[in-house]
N, C-alpha and C positions, 0 to 999 in steps of 0.2 A: 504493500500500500504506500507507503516511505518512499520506497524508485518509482512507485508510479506518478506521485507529487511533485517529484524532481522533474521526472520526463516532461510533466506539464510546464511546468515551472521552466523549462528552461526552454519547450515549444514555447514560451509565448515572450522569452526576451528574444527569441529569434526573430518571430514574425513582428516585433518591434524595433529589430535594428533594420529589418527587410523593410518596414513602411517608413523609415527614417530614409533608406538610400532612395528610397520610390519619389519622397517626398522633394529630396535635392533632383532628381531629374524631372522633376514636374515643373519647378522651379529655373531653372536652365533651359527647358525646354521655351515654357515661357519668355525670358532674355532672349534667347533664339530667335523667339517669332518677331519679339517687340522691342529689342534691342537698338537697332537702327532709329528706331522714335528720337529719344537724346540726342542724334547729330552726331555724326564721326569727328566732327572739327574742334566739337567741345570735351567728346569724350569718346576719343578715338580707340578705345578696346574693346569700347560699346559694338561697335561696326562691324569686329571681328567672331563676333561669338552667333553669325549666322551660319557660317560655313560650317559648321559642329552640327547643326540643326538635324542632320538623319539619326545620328548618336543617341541622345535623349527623347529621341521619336519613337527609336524601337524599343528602348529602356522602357519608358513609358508602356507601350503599349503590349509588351511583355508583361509588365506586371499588371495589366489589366485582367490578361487573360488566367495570369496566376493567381488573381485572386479572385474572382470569380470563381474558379475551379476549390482553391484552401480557405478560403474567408472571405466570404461574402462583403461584412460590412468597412475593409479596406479597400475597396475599387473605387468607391464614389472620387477619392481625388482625382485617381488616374480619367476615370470619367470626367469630370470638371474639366482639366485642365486641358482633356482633347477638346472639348468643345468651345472651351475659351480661343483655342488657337486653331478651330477649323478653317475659319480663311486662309491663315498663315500656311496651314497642312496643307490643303490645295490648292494654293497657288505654287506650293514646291513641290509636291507628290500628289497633280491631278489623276484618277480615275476614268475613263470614258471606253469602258466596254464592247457599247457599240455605236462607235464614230459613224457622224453622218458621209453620205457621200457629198461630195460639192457639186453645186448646180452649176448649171448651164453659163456660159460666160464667166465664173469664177477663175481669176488668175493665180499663178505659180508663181509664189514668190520664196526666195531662197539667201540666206544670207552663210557667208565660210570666210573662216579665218583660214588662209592658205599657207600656214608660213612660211614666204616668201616661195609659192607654188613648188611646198616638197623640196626646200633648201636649193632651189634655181634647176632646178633638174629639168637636163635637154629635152626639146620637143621633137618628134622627130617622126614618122609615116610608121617604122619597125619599132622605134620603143618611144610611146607616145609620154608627154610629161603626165602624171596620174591623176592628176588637180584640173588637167585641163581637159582629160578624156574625161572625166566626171563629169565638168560642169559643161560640154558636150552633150551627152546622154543624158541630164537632167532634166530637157525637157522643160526648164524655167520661166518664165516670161519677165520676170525681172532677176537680177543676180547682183547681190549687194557683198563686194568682199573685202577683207580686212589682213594686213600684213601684206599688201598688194604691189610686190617688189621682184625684180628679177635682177640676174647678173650673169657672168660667166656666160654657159653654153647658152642660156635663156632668154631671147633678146624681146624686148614690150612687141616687136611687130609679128614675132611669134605666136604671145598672147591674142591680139586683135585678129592674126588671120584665124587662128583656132575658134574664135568666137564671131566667127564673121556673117553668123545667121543673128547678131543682134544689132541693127543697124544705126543703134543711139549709146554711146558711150562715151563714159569722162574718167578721167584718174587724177589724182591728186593726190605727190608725195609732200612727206612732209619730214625733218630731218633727212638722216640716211639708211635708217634700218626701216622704213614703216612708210607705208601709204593707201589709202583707198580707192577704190575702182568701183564702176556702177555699170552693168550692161544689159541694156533693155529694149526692147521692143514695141516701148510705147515712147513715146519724144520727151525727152529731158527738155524742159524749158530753160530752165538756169542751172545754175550749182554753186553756191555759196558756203565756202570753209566759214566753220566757227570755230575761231581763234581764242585758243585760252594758253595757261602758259604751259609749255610742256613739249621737250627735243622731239619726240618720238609716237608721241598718241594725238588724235583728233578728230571732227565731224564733219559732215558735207552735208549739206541743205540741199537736196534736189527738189526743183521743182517738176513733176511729170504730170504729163494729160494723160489721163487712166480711162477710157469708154466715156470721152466728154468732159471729164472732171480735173479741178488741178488737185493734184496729191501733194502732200508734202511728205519727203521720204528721208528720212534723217538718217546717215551711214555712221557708225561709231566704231572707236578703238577707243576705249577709256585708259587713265593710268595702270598697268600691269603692275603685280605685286614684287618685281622686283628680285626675284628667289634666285638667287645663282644656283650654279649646279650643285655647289659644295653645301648651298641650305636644301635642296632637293634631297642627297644623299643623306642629309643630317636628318630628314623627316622620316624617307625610309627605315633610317636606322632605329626610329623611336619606335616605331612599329614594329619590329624585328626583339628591338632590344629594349624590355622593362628595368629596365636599372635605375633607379630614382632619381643619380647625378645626370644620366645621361638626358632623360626625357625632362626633368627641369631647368636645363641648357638649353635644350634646342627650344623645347617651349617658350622660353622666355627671349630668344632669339626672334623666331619667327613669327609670334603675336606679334612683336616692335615691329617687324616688318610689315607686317598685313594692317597693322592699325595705324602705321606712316600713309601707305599709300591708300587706306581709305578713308585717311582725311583729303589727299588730294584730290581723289574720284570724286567726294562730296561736291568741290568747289567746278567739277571739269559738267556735272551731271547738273548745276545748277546754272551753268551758261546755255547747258545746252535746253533744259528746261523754259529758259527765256525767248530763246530763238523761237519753238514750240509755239511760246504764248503768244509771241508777238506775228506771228503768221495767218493768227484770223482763220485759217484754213480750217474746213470742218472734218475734210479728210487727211488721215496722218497714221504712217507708219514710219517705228522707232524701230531701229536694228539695230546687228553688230557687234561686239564683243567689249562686254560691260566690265567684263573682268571683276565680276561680282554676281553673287548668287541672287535669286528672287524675293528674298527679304532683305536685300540691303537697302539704304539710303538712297545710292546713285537710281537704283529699280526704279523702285519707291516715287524718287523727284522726278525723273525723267517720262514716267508712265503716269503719274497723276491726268488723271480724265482719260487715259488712255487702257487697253484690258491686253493681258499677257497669254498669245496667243498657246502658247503651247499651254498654260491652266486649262485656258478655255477649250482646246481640243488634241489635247496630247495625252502621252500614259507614260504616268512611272516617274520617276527622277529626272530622267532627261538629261543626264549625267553628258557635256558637251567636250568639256576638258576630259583627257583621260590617260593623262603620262605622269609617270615619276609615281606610283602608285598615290595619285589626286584625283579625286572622281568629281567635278561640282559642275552646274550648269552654270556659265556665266555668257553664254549666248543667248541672244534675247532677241525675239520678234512681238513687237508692240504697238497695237491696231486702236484707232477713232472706235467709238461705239457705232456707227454707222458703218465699220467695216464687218463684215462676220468670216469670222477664223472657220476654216475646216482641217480635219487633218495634220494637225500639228506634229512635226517628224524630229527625231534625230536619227541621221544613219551613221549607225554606229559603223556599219559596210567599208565605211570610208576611213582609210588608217592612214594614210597618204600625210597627214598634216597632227600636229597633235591635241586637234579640234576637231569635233566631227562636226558638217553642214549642219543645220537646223533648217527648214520647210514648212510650207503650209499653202492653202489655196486660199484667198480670198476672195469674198464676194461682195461688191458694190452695192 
């Protein structure tokens, strides 16, 4: 009777240190979603604690179903606290079972970060470059791309004959590693860079006639987080290797980095949010490579009135980035309420670059 009171006695400092750990991931979880609120410029670690967000998602939702199963009247947190954060959840891990088809007239739009079309690699009839057989076969109607640089065997007039079935295109570099390219098949009226400060990242303002309409199509390359190789390997390592010295090092290494450059993103996402406002246009698509997940900040500013089309019709994580063992979506395609997203894609198919496309059809 004595071991049997023990037994109890010590099941229930367990299932009280278990809803203690439940408790900080509900919490986290939370940060996660609503984090970015506070501003990365004022409190730049704020910024960083989305990219963690699948972590305390499946903690979370673990202990849901754990307790449900061992203790019923410990799940109400876990319950609360998905529901407090269901937007936050689908707009990073949308659901849609079964995706409409796209109607009639809805156009293919497609945005890829090339870097630097598969590190300059020759175009050629026998070994075509991979980035450009792709967006080739894409089938696109419009083609928004980022890191849009060649050299060596790769010469730009290679680029344009390879895409020579789209008969309106503009490029704009900007420093020496980075530029954007636009090629489309409906007439670019203008193209106006928004200038903010920064060697190597930046936006283009296209204006296009879309079936009658002027679109406003905004290209992005926001500030990159900056990760040499040697912080790449240092991340791996933490993952490989639980050692307390070692994962308190790099941790504390690489937040300074992620929350440097998402204070800058803040200030790059809120020029480009004005250009937006001041366009009057009712139609508007945000692309390009945010360099930042769907609960951050730059999202957040730059999509205000705007809907993210992969939420609205894609599945899964969407995971865009996917090198140095980093998985996050930081490619974004961002639609006027007056546009309707179908389709929303990442193909993963595509290893050529260490981004994968993002797609979707829109309809007018």
């Amino acid at each position: 009777m004595l071991e049997g009171n023990k037994m109890l006695h010590l099941g229930k400092i367990i299932s009280w240190i278990l809803f203690g750990i439940n408790l900080i991931a509900c919490l986290f979880l939370f940060f996660c979603c609503y984090g970015s609120y506070l501003g990365p410029v004022k409190y730049p670690i704020a910024s960083v604690s989305q990219l963690f967000f699948p972590i305390p998602l499946l903690i979370v939702v673990f202990f849901l179903i754990f307790w449900l199963i061992v203790r019923r009247r410990f799940f109400w947190g876990s319950l609360l606290t998905l529901l407090i954060c269901i937007n936050a959840i689908c707009t990073y891990c949308p659901l849609h079972f079964f995706p409409l088809a796209p109607p009639s007239g809805a156009i293919k739009f497609l945005s890829f970060n090339t870097r630097g079309f598969n590190n300059y690699q020759a175009h050629t009839k026998q070994h075509p470059n991979e980035v450009l057989k792709y967006l080739q076969e894409s089938n696109a109607d419009i083609i928004c791309l980022q890191e849009y640089i060649w050299s060596g065997k790769l010469k730009h007039q290679d680029i344009d004959k390879a895409l020579k079935d789209y008969p309106y295109k503009h490029f704009y570099k900007f420093g020496f590693l980075n530029g954007l390219g636009c090629y489309s098949r409906f007439p670019i009226l203008s193209a106006h860079p928004i200038k903010f400060e920064s060697v190597n990242n930046g936006s283009i303002a296209y204006r296009m006639l879309i079936h009658g309409d002027t679109v406003l199509v905004v290209n992005n390359h926001l500030e990159s987080n900056k990760l040499s190789q040697h912080d790449k390997e240092l991340y791996k390592e933490m993952i490989v290797n639980h050692e307390t010295e070692v994962v308190k090092e790099g941790s504390k290494l690489l937040i300074q980095k992620l929350a440097n450059a998402g204070k800058v993103r803040a200030i790059q996402a809120e020029t480009v949010a004005k250009t937006i406002q001041e366009s009057h246009l009712n139609r508007i698509i945000v692309c390009g490579d945010f360099n930042d997940s769907p609960l951050s900040y730059a999202h957040r500013i730059m999509g205000r009135g705007l809907q993210d089309a992969f939420a609205k019709s894609g599945n899964g994580f969407g995971f865009t980035y996917h090198q140095h063992g980093m998985f996050f979506r930081i490619d974004h395609i961002l639609v006027s309420p007056s546009i309707k997203s179908y389709r929303c894609t990442v193909d993963r198919s595509v290893t050529c670059s260490d981004h994968y496309p993002i797609s979707c059809y829109l309809s007018f």
